[in-house]
Biopython code that builds the backbone (N, CA, C, O; Angstrom):
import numpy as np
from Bio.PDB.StructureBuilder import StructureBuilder

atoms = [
    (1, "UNK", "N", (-39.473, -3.706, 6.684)),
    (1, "UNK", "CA", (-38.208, -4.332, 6.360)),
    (1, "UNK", "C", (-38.362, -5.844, 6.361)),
    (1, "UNK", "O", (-39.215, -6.444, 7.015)),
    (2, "UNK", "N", (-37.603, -6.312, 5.693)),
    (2, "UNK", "CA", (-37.344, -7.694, 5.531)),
    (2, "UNK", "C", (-36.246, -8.465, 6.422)),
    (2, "UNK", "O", (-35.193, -8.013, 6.871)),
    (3, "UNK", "N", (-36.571, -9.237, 6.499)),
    (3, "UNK", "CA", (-35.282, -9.929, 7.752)),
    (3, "UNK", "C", (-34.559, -10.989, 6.873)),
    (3, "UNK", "O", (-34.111, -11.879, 7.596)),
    (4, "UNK", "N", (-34.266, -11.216, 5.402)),
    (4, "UNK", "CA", (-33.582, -11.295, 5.192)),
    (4, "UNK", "C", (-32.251, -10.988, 5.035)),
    (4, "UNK", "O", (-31.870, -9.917, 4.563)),
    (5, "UNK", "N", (-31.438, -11.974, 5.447)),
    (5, "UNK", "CA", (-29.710, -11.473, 5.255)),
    (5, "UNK", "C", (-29.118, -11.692, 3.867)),
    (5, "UNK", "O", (-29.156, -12.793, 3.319)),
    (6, "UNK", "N", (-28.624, -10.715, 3.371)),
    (6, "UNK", "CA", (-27.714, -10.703, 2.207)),
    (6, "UNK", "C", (-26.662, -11.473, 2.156)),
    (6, "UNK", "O", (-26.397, -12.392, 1.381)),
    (7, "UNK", "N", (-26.144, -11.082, 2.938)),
    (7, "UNK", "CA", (-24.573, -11.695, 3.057)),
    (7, "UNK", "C", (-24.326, -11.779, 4.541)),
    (7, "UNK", "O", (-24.654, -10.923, 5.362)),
    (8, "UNK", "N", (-23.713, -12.905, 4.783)),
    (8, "UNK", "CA", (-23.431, -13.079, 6.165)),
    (8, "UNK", "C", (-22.246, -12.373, 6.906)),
    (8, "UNK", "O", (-22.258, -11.863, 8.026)),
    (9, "UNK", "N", (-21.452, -12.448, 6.210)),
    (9, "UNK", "CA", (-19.929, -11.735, 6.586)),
    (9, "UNK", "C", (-19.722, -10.514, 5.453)),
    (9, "UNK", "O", (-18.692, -9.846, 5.365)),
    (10, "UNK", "N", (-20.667, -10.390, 4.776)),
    (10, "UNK", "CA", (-20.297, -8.691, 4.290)),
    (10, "UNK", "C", (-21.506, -8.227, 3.777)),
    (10, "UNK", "O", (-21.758, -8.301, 2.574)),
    (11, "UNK", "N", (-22.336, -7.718, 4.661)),
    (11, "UNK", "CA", (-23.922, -7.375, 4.734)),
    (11, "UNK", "C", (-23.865, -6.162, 3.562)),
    (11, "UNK", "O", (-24.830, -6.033, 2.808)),
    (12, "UNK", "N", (-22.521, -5.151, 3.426)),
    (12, "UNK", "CA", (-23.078, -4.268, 2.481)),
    (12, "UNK", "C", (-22.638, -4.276, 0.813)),
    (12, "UNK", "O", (-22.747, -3.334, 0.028)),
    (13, "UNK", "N", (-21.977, -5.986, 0.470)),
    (13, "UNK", "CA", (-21.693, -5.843, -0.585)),
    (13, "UNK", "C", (-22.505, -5.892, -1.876)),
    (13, "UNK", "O", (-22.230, -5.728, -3.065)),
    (14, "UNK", "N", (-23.454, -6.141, -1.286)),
    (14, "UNK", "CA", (-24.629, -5.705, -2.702)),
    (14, "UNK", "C", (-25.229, -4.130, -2.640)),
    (14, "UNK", "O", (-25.809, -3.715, -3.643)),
    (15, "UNK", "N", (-25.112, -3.396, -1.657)),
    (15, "UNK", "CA", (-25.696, -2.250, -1.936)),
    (15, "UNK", "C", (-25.120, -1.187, -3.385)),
    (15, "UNK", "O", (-23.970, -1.149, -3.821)),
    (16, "UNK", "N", (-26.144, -0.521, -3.823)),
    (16, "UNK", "CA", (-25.529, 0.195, -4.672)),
    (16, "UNK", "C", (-26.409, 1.709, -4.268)),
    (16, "UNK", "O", (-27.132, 1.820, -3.278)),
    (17, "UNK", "N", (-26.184, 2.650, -5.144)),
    (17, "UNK", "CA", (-26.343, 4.024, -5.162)),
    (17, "UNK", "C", (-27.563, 3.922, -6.082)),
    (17, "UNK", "O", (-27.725, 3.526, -7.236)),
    (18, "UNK", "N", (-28.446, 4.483, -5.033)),
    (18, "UNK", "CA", (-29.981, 4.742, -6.047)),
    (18, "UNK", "C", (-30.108, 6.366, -5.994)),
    (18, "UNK", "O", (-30.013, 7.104, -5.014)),
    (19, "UNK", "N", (-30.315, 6.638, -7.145)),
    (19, "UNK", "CA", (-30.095, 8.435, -8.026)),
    (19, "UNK", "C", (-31.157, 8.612, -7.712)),
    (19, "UNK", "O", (-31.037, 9.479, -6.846)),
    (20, "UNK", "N", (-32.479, 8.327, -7.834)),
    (20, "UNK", "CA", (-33.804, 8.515, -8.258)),
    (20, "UNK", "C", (-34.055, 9.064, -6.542)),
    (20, "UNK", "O", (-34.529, 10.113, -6.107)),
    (21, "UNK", "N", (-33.479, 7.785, -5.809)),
    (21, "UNK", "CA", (-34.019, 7.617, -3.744)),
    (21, "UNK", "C", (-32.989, 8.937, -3.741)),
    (21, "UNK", "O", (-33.759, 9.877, -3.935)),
    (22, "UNK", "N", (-31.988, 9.340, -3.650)),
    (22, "UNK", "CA", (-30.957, 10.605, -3.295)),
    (22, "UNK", "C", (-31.504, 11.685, -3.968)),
    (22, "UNK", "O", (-31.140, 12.772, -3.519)),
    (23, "UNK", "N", (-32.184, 11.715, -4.806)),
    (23, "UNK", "CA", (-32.849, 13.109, -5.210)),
    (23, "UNK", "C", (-34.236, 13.179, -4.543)),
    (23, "UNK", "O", (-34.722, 14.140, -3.946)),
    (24, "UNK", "N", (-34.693, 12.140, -4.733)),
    (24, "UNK", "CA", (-35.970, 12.400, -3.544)),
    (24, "UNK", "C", (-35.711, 13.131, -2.218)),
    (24, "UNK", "O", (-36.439, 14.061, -1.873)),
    (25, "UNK", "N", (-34.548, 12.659, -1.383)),
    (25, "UNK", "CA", (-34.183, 12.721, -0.218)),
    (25, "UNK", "C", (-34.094, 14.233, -0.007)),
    (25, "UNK", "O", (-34.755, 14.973, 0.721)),
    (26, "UNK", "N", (-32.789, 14.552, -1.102)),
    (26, "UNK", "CA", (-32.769, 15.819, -1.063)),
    (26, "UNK", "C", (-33.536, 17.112, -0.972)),
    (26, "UNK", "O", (-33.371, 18.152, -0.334)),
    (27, "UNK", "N", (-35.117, 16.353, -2.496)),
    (27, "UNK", "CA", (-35.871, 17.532, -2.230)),
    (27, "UNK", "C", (-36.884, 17.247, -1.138)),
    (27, "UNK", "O", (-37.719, 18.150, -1.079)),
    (28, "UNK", "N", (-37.083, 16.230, -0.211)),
    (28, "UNK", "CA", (-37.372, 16.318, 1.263)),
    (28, "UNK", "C", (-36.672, 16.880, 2.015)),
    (28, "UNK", "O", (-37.251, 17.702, 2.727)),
    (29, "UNK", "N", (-35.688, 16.777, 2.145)),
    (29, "UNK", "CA", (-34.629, 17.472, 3.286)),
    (29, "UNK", "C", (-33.983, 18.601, 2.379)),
    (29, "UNK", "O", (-33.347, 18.506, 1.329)),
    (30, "UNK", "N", (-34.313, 19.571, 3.042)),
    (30, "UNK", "CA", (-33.838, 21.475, 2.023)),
    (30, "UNK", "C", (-32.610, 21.179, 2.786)),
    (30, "UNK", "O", (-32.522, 20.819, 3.960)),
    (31, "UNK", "N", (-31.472, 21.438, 1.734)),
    (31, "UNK", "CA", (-30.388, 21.987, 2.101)),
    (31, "UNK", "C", (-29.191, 20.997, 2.652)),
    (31, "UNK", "O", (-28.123, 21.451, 3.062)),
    (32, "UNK", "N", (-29.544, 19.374, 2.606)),
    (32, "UNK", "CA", (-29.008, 18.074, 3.061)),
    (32, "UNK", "C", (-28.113, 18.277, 2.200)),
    (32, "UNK", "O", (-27.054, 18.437, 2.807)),
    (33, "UNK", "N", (-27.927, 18.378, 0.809)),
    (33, "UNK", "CA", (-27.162, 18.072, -0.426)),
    (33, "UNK", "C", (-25.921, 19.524, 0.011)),
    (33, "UNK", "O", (-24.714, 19.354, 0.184)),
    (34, "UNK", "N", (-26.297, 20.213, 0.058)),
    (34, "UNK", "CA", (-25.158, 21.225, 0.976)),
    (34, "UNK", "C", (-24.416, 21.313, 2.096)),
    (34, "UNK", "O", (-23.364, 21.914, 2.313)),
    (35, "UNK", "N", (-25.233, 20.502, 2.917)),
    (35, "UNK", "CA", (-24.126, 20.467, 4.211)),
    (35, "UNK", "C", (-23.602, 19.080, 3.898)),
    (35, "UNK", "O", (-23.077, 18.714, 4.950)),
    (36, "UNK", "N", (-23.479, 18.164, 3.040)),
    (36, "UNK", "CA", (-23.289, 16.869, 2.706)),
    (36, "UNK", "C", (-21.644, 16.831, 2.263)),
    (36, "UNK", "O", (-20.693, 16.183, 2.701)),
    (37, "UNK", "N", (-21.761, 17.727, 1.304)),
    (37, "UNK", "CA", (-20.850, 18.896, 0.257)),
    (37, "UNK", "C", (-19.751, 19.280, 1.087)),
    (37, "UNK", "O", (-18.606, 18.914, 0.822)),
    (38, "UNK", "N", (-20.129, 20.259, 2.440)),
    (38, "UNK", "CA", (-19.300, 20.499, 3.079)),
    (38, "UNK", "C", (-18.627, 19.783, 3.810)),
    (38, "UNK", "O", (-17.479, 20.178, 4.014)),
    (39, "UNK", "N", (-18.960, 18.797, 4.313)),
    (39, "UNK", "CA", (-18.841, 17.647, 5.167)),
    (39, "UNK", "C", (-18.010, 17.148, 4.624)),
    (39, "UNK", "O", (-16.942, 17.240, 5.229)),
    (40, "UNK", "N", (-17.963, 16.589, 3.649)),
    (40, "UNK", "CA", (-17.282, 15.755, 2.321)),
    (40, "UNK", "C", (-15.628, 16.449, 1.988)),
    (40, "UNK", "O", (-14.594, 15.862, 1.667)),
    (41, "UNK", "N", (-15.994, 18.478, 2.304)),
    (41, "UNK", "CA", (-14.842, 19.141, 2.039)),
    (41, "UNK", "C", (-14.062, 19.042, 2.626)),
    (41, "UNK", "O", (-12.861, 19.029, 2.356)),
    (42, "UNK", "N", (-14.959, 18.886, 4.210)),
    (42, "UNK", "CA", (-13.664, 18.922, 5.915)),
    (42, "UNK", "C", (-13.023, 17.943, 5.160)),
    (42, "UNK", "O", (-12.108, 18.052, 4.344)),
    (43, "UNK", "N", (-13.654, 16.948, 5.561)),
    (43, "UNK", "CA", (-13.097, 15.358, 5.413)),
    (43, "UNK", "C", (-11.964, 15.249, 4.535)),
    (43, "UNK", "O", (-11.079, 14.643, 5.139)),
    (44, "UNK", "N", (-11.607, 15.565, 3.391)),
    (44, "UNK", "CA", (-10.885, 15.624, 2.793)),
    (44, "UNK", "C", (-9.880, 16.876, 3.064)),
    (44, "UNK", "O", (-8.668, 16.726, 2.909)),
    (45, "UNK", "N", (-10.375, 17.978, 3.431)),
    (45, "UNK", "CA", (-8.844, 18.415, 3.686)),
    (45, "UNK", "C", (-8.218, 17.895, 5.169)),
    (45, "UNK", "O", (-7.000, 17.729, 5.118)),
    (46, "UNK", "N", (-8.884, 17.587, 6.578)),
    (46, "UNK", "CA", (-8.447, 16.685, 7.565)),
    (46, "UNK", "C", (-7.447, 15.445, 6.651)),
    (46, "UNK", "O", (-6.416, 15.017, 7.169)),
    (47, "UNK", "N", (-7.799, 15.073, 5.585)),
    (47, "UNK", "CA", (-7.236, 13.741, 4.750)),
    (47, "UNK", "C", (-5.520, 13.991, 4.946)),
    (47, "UNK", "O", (-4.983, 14.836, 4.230)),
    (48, "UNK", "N", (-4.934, 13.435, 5.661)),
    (48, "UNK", "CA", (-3.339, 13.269, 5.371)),
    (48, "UNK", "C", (-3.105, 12.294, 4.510)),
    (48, "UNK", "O", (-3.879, 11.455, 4.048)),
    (49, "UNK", "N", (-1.816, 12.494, 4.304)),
    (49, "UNK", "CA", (-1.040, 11.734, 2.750)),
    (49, "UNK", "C", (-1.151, 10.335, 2.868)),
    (49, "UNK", "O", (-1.487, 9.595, 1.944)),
    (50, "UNK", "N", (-0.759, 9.848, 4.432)),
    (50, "UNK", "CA", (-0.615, 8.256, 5.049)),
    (50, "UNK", "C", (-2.176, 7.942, 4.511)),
    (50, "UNK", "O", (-2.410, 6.817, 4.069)),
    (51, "UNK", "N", (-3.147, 8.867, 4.553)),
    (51, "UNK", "CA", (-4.578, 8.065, 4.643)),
    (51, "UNK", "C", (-4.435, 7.549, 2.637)),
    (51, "UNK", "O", (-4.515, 6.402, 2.199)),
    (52, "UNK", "N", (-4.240, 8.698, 1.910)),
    (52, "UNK", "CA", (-4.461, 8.819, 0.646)),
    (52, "UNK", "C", (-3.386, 7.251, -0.050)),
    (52, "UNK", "O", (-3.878, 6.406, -0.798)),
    (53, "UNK", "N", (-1.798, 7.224, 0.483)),
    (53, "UNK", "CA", (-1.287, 5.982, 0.272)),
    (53, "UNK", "C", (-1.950, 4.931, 0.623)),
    (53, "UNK", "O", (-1.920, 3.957, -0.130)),
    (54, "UNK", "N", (-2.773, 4.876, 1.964)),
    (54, "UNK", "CA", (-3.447, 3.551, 2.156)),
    (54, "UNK", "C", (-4.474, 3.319, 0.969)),
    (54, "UNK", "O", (-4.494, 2.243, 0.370)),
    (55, "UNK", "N", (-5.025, 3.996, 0.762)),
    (55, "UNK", "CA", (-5.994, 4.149, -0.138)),
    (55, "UNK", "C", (-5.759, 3.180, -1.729)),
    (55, "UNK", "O", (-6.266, 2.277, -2.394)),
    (56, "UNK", "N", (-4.639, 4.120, -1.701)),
    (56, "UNK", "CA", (-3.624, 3.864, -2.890)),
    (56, "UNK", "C", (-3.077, 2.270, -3.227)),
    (56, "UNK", "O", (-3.108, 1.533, -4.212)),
    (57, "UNK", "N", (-2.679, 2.199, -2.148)),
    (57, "UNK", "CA", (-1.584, 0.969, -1.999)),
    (57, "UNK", "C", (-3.027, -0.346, -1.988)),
    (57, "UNK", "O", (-2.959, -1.398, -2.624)),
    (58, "UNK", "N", (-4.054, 0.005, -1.245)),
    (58, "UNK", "CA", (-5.511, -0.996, -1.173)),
    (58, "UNK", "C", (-5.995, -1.018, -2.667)),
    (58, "UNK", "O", (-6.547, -2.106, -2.833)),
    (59, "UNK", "N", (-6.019, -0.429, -3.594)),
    (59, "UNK", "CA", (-6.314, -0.683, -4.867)),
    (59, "UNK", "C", (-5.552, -1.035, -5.881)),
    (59, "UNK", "O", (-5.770, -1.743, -6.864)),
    (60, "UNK", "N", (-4.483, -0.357, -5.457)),
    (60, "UNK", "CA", (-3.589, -1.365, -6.344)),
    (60, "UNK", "C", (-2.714, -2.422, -5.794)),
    (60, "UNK", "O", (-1.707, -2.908, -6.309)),
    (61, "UNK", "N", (-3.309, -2.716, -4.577)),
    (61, "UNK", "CA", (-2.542, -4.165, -3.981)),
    (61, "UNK", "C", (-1.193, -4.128, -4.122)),
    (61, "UNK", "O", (-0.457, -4.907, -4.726)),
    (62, "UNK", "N", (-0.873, -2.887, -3.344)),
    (62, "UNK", "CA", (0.778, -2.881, -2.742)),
    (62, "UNK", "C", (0.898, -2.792, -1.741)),
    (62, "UNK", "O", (0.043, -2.230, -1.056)),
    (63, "UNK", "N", (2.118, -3.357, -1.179)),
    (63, "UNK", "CA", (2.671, -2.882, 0.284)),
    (63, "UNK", "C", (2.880, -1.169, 0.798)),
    (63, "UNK", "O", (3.473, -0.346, 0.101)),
    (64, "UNK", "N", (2.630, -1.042, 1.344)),
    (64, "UNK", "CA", (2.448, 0.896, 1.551)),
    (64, "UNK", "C", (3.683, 1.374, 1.800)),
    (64, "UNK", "O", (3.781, 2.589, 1.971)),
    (65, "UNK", "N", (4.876, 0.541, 1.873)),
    (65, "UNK", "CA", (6.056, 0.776, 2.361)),
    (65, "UNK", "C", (6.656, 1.042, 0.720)),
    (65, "UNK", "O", (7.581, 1.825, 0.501)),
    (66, "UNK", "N", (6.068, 0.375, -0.198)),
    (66, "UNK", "CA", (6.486, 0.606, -1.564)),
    (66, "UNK", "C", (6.210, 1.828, -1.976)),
    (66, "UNK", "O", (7.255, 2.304, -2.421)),
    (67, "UNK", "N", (5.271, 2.641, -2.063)),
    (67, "UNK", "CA", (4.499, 3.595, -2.640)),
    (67, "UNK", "C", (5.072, 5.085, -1.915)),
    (67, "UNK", "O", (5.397, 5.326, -0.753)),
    (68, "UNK", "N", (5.040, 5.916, -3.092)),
    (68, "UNK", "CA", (5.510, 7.116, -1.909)),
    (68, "UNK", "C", (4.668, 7.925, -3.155)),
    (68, "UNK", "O", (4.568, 7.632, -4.346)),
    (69, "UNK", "N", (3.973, 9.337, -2.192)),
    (69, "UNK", "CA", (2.851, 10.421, -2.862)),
    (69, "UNK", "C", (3.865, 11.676, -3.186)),
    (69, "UNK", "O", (4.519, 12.205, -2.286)),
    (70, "UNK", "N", (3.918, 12.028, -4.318)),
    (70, "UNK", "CA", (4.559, 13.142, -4.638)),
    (70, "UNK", "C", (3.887, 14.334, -5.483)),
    (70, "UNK", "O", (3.053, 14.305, -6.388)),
    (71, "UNK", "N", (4.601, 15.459, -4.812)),
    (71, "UNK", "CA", (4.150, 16.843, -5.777)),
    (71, "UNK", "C", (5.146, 17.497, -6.087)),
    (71, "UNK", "O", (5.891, 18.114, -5.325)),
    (72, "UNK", "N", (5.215, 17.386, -7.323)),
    (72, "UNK", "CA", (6.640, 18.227, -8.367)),
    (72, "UNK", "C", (7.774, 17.242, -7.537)),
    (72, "UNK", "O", (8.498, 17.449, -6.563)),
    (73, "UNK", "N", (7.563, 16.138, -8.377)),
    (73, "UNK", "CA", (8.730, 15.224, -7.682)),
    (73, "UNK", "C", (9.198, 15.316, -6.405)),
    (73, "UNK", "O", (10.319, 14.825, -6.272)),
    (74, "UNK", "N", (8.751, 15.747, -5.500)),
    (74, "UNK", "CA", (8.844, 16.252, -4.334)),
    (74, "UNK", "C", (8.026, 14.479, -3.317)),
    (74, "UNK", "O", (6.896, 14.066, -3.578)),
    (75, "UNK", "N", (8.725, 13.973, -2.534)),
    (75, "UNK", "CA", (8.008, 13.445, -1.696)),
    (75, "UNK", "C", (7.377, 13.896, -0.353)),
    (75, "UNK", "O", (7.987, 14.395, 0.593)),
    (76, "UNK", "N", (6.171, 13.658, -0.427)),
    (76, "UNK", "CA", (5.142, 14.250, 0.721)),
    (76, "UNK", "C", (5.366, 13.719, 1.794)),
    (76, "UNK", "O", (5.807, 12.607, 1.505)),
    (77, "UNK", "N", (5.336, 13.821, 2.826)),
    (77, "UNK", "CA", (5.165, 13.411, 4.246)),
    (77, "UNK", "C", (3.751, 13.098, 4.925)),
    (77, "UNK", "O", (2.629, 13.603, 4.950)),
    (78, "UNK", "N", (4.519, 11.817, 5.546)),
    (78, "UNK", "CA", (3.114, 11.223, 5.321)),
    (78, "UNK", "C", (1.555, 12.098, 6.837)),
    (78, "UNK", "O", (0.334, 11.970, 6.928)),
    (79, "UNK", "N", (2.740, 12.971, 7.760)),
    (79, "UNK", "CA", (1.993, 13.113, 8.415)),
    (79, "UNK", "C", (1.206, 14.901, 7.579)),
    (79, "UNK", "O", (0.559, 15.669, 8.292)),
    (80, "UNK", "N", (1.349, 15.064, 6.764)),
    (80, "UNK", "CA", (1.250, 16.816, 5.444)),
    (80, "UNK", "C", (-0.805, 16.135, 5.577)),
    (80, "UNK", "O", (-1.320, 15.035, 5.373)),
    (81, "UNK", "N", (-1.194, 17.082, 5.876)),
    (81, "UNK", "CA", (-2.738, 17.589, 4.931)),
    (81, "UNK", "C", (-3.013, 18.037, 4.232)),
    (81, "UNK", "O", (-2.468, 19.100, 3.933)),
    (82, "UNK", "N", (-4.247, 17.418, 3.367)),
    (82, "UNK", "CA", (-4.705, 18.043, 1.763)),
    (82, "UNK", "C", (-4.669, 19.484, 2.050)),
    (82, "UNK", "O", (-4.477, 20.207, 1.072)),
    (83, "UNK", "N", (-4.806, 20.012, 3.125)),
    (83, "UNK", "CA", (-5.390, 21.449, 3.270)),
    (83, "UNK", "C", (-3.942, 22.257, 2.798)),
    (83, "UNK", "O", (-3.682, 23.122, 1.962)),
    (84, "UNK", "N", (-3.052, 21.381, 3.941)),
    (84, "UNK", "CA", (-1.393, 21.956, 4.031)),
    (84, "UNK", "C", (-0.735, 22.220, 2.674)),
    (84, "UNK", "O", (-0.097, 23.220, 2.344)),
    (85, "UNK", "N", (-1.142, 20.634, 1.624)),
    (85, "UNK", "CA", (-0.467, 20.598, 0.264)),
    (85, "UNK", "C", (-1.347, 22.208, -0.297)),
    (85, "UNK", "O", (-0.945, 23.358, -0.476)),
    (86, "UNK", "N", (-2.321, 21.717, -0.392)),
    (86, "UNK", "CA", (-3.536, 22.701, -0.985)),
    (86, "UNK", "C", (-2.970, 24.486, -0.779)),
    (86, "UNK", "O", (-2.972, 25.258, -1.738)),
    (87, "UNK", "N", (-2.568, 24.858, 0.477)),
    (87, "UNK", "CA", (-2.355, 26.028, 0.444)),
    (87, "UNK", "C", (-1.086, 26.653, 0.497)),
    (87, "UNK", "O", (-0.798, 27.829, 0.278)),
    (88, "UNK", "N", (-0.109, 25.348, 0.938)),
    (88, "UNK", "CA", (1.635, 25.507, 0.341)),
    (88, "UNK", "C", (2.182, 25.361, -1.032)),
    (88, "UNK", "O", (3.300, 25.756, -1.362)),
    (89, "UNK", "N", (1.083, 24.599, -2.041)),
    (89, "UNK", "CA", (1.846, 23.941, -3.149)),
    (89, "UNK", "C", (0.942, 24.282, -4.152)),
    (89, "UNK", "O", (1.509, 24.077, -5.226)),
    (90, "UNK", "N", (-0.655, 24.877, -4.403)),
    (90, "UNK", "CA", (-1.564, 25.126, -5.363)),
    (90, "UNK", "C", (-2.308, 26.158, -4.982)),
    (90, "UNK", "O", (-2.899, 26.494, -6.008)),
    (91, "UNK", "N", (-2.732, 27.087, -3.835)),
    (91, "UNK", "CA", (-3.218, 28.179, -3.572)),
    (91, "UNK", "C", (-3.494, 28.850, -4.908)),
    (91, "UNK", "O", (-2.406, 29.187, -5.375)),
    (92, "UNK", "N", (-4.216, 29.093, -5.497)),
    (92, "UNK", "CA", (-4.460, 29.832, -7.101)),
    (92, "UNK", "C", (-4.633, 29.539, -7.932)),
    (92, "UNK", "O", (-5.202, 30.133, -8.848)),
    (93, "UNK", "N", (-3.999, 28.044, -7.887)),
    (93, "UNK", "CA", (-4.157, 27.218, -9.298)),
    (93, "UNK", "C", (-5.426, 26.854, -9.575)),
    (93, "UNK", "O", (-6.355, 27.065, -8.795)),
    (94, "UNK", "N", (-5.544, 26.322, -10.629)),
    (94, "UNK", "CA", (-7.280, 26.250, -10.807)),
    (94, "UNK", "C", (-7.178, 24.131, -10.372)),
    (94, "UNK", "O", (-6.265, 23.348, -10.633)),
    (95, "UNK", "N", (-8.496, 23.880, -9.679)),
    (95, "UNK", "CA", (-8.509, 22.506, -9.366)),
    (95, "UNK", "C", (-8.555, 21.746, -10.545)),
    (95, "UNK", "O", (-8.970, 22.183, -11.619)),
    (96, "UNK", "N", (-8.073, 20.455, -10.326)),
    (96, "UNK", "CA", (-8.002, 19.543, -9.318)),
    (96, "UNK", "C", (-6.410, 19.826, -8.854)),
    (96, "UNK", "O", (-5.636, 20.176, -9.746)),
    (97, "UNK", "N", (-5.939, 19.696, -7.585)),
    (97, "UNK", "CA", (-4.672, 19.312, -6.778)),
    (97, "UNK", "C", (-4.505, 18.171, -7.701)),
    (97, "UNK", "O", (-5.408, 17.335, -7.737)),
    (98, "UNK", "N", (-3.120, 17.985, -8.698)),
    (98, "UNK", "CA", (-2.258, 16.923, -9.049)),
    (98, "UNK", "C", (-1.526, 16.397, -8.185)),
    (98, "UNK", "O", (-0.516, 17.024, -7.865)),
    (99, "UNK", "N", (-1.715, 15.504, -7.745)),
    (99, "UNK", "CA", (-0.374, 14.553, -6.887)),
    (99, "UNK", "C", (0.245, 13.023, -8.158)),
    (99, "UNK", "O", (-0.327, 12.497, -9.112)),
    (100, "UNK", "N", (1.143, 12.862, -7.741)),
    (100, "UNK", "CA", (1.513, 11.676, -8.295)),
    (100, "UNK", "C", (2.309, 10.628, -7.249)),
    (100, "UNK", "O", (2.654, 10.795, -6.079)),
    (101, "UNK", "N", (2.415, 9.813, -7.889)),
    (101, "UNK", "CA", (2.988, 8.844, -6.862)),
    (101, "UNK", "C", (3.968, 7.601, -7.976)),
    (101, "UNK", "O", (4.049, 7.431, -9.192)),
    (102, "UNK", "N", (4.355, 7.181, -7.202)),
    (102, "UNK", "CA", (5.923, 6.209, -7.376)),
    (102, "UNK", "C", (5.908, 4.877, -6.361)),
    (102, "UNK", "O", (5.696, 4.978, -5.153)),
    (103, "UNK", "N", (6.087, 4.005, -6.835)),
    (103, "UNK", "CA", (6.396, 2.654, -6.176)),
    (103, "UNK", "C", (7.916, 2.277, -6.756)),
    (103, "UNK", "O", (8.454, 2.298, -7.863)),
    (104, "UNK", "N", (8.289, 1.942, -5.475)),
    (104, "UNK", "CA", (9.766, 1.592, -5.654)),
    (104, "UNK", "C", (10.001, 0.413, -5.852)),
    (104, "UNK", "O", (9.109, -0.373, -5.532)),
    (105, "UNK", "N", (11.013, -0.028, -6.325)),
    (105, "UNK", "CA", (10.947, -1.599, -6.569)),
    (105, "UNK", "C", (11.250, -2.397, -5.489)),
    (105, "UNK", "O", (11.603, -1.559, -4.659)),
    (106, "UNK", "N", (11.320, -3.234, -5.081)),
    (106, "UNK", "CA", (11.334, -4.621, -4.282)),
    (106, "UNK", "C", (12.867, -4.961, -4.827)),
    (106, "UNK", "O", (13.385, -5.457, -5.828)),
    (107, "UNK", "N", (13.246, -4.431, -3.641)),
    (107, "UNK", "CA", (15.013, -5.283, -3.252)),
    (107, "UNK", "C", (15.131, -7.127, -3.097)),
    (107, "UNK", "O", (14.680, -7.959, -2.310)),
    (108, "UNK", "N", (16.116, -7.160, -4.495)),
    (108, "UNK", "CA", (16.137, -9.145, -4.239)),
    (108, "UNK", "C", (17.266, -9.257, -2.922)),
    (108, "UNK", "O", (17.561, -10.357, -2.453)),
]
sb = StructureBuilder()
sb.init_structure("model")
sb.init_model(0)
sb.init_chain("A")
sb.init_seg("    ")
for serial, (resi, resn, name, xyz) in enumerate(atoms, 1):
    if name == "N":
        sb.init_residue(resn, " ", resi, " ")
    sb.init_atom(name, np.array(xyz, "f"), 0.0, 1.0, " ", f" {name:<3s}", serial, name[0])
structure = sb.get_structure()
């Protein structure tokens, strides 16, 4: 390794995703790319709605108090899990889970 520093106050903003190094990895490590997969699945259904608005509201540079997550015009609650929406509101349907969302306007 090199002891050069990239960046002082944000060490990982140059990293990017090397395809070529992640397929290597994989076919070194049997079976990494599968439990990776699953890992990835918890994680996202553990995901509540509050996490998915932050998310939301961080990319499109809104206040989170503006933004509200909806299914079939329905507003979600922010404490509901992907798992909860997933098996109350799409159980059968074929993927992806549609959500939509709404920002309200800003009271003068």
């Amino acid at each position: 390794m090199c002891n050069i520093k990239i960046h002082e106050t944000q060490p990982l903003l140059n990293l990017k995703l090397d395809r070529v190094m992640q397929d290597i990895v994989y076919k070194l490590v049997p079976g990494l790319q599968d439990i990776l997969a699953k890992t990835r699945i918890k994680v996202f259904c553990r995901a509540e709605v509050r996490h998915l608005r932050r998310v939301l509201c961080h990319r499109l540079m809104l206040n989170p108090q503006h933004v509200q997550l909806l299914f079939d015009n329905e507003v979600l609650p922010d404490h509901m899990t992907m798992k909860q929406i997933w098996l109350s509101r799409w159980f059968g349907k074929p993927s992806p889970l549609l959500l939509q969302y709404s920002v309200k306007e800003k009271r003068r």
